[in-house]
N, C-alpha and C positions, 0 to 999 in steps of 0.2 A: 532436447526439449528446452525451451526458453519462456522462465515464469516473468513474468513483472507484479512484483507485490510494491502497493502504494502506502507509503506512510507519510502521518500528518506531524508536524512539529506543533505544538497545544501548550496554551499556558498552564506550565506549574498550579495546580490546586491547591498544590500547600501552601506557594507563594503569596501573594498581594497582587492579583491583573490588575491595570489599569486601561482606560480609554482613552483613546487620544482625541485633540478636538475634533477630528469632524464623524466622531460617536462611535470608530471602528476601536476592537481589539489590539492594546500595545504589543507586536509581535516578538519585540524586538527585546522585551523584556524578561525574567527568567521563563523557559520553556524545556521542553523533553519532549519525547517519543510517545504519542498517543498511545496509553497503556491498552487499548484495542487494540490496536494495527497492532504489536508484538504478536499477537494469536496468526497472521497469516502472515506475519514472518517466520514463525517456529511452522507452521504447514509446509511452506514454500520450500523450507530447507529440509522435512522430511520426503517432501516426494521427490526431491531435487535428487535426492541419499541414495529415495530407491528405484530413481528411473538409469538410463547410461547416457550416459554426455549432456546434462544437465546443469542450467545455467539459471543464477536467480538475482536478478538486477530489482534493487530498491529505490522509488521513487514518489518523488515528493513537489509540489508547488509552495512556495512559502519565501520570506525573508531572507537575507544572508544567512541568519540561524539556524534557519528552520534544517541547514543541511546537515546537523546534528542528528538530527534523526534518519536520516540517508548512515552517516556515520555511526549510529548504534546497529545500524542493521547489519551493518558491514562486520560490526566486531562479532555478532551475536552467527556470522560465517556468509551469507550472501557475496554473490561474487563482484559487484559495482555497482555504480551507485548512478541517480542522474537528477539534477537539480534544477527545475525551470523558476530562475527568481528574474523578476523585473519587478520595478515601481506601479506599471498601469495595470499590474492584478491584482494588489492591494486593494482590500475589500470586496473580494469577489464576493457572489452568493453562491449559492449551492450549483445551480445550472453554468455560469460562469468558467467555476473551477471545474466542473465535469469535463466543459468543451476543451479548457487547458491540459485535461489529465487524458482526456480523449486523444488530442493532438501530440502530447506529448510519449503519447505509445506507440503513437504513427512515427514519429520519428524513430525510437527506438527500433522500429522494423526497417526503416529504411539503411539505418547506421551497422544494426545486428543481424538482423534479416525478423523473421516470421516469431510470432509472440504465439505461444501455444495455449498459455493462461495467464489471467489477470485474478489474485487475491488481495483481497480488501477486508479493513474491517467492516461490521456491519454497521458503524455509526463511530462518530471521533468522540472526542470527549467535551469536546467547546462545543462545537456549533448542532451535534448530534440531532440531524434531519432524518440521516439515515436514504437518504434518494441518490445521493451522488452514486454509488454503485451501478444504479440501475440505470442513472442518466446516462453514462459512461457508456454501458453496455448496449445502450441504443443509440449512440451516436456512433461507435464502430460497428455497430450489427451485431453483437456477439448474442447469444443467449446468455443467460442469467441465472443462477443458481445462487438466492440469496438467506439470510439468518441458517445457516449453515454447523448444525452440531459436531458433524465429523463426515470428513472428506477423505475416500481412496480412490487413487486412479487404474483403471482398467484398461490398456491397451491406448485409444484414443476418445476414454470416455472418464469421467470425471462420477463418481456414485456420492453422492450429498444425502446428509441424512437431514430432515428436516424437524425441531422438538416443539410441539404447542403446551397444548396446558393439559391434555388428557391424552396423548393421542402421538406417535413418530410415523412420518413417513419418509423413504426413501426417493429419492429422484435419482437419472440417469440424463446426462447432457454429454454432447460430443463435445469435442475440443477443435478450435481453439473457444474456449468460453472465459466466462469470468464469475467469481466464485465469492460470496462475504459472508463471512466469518464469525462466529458469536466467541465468547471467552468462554463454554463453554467445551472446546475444539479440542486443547493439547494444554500444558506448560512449558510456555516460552523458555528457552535457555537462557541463562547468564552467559553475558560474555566473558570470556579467559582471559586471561592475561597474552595468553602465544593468540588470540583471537582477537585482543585488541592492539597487539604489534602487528598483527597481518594485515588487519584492519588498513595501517598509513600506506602500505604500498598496492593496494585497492584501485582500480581506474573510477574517478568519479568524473565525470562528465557537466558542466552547468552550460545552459542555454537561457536566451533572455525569450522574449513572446515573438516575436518575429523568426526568430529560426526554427 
């Protein structure tokens, strides 16, 4: 089984964001690991635990920095990592980045072979649209299992529980699908120390927008 969980690198809230002139997000400034996406990366590496021969590559579109958060994934046990940074995605919108994160899972099938599942958070912490998931999930064709309380897999099917305001229900989607996540789900691990030395000999991978 081969997951792809996507993670966003996000300005620091406790720091000072600022904008740059032409009114975008300084990326480049302090940032971290969208405290979201940690939720289906702590997923990703539980079903990774309890399937066999299971493989959980973390990925990201963003700045040279942003692959810090590709590298907290990695400490926190994920097996590589893959970074699509170019200059002409700066400033993407929400459909933008779908088609880049789209694309960029295609490749990974081409390099690794067959993606079985894609988890996502349900929303990042900057730009929190909350759509990208879905847009993703319609430009590869996957079905969709989204705001997602707790996920177990069954054979070649995926069980999502889903929580409103009075009321849970269950769904059932085959796989390969793609799945997001609320922080309701698990608690994310800390990374170890033997986790973040494993962490540097990790394959991470970066590609510009053309490949």
């Amino acid at each position: 089984m081969r997951i792809v969980t996507f993670v966003k690198y996000v300005p620091d809230a406790a720091g000072d964001p600022e904008f740059l002139d032409d009114n975008t997000v300084d990326r480049e400034s302090d940032g971290l690991l969208s405290e979201l996406d940690e939720y289906p990366v702590e997923l990703a590496l539980t079903l990774a635990e309890e399937a066999d021969d299971a493989e959980v590559i973390a990925l990201t579109v963003g700045p040279d920095d942003a692959v810090d958060a590709v590298r907290k994934a990695l400490q926190m046990g994920a097996d590589s990592g893959v970074h699509i940074v170019d200059d002409a995605i700066a400033g993407s919108d929400a459909l933008a980045t779908a088609k880049v994160l789209a694309a960029a899972v295609k490749k990974v099938e081409e390099e690794e072979g067959p993606v079985d599942l894609i988890l996502t958070g349900f929303a990042s912490t900057d730009g929190n649209t909350s759509v990208v998931p879905t847009q993703v999930a319609e430009l590869l064709g996957l079905p969709a299992a989204t705001v997602v309380s707790a996920a177990e897999l069954d054979g070649q099917t995926i069980k999502a529980r889903r929580d409103g305001d009075s009321s849970s229900r269950t769904i059932e989607v085959q796989l390969p699908a793609l799945v997001s996540v609320t922080d309701q789900t698990n608690d994310p691990r800390y990374p170890s120390f033997k986790g973040i030395m494993a962490a540097k000999k990790k394959p991470l991978e970066e590609y510009d927008l053309s490949e």
